[in-house]
C-alpha positions, 0 to 999 in steps of 0.5 A: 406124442402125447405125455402125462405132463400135458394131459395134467396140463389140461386137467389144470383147467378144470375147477371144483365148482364148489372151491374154484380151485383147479382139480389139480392144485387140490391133488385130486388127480392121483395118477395120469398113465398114457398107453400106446397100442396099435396105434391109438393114444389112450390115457386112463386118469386116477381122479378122487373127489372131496368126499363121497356124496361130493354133489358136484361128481358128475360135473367134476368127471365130465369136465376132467373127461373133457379137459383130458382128452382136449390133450393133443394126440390122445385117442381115448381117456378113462377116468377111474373114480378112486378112495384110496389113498382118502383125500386130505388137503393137508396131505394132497393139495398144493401150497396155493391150494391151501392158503385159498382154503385158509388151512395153515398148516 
């Protein structure tokens, strides 16, 4: 059965083209919420961006689209485009993530 530890296993995969850091390390994955129904595995993903006008959006969805269903069991994913709470690396992104960002908190 397929859990939302290996769904964000497979979104690890994926990198912002622009930062080549994992989606996941930036904390752009805000929510992973796996649902059983009539025998089907269908998981919805809350994913954020860098910014709005991010101009790698369309390839950042495709590929976390991917990456998710790539997670053994799953029948379906949804991708949900959300801003609240507003991405903040100081906030959001891993220890890794920021010291390869030179923030230094």
């Amino acid at each position: 059965m397929v859990d939302e530890q290996m769904v964000m296993t497979a979104l690890f995969e994926v990198e912002d083209p622009e930062l080549k850091i994992s989606i996941v390390d930036l904390g752009l994955v805000y929510a992973v919420r796996i649902e059983q129904k009539e025998g089907e595995c269908h998981a919805e993903v809350d994913l954020t961006l860098t910014s709005p006008g991010c101009p790698a959006a369309p390839e950042i969805m495709a590929a976390a689209h991917r990456a998710a269903l790539s997670a053994e069991g799953l029948d379906s994913v949804h991708i949900n485009l959300v801003w609240t709470p507003r991405w903040d690396p100081k906030i959001h992104a891993s220890e890794d993530a920021r010291m390869d960002m030179g923030i230094w908190d």
